[in-house]
C-alpha positions in Angstrom: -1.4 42.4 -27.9 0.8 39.6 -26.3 -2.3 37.1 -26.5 -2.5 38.1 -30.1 1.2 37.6 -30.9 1.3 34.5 -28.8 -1.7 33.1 -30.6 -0.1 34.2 -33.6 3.1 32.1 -33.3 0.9 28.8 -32.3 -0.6 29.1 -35.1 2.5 28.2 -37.3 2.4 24.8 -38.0 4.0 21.7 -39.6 1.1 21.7 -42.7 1.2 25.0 -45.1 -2.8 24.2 -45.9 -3.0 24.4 -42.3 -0.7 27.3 -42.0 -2.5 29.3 -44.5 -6.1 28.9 -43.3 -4.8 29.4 -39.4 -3.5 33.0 -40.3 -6.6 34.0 -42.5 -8.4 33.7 -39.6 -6.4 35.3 -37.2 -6.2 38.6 -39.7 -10.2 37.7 -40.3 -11.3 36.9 -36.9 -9.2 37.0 -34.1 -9.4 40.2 -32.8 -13.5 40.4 -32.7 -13.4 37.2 -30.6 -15.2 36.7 -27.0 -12.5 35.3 -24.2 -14.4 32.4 -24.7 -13.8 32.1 -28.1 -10.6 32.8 -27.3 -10.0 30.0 -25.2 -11.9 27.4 -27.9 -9.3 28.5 -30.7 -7.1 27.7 -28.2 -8.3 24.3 -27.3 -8.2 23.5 -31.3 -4.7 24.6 -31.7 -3.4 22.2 -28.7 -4.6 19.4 -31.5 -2.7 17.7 -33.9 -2.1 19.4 -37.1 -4.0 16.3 -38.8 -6.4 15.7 -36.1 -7.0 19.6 -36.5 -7.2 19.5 -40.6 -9.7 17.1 -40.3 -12.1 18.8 -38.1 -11.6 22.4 -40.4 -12.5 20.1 -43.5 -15.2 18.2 -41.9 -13.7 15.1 -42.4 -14.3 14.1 -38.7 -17.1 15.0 -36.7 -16.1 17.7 -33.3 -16.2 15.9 -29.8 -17.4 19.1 -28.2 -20.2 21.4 -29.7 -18.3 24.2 -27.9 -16.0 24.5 -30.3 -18.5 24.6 -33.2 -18.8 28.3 -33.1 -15.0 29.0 -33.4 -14.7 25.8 -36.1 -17.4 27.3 -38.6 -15.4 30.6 -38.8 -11.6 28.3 -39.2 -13.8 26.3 -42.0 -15.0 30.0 -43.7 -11.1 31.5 -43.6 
């Protein structure tokens, strides 16, 4: 449960659009996610909140097709 919590509290952030759509998936998602998945979220949280926005929104294209998987469900929550 600490990786949940932990996640949880990284996923408060300075944009309430943001904000909103980062703890719909976390009560959607989070739980039935791999470790690998786990460590993609992860990877998209250490972005900026705009440089993050813009990916869920598909304003700018993802640098790494690993993270697609983990994007599409942020971009359905």
């Amino acid at each position: 449960m600490k990786g949940f919590e932990r996640a949880r509290w990284r996923c408060r952030r300075g944009m309430l659009e943001l904000d909103i759509v980062l703890q719909r998936f976390m009560d959607q998602y989070y739980r039935q996610l791999s470790k690998e998945e786990i460590m993609q979220f992860e990877s998209l949280l250490s972005l900026a909140d705009n440089d993050l926005w813009d990916l869920i929104c598909a304003r700018k294209a993802v640098m790494d097709d690993d993270l697609l998987p983990v994007l599409k469900l942020l971009q359905k929550s």
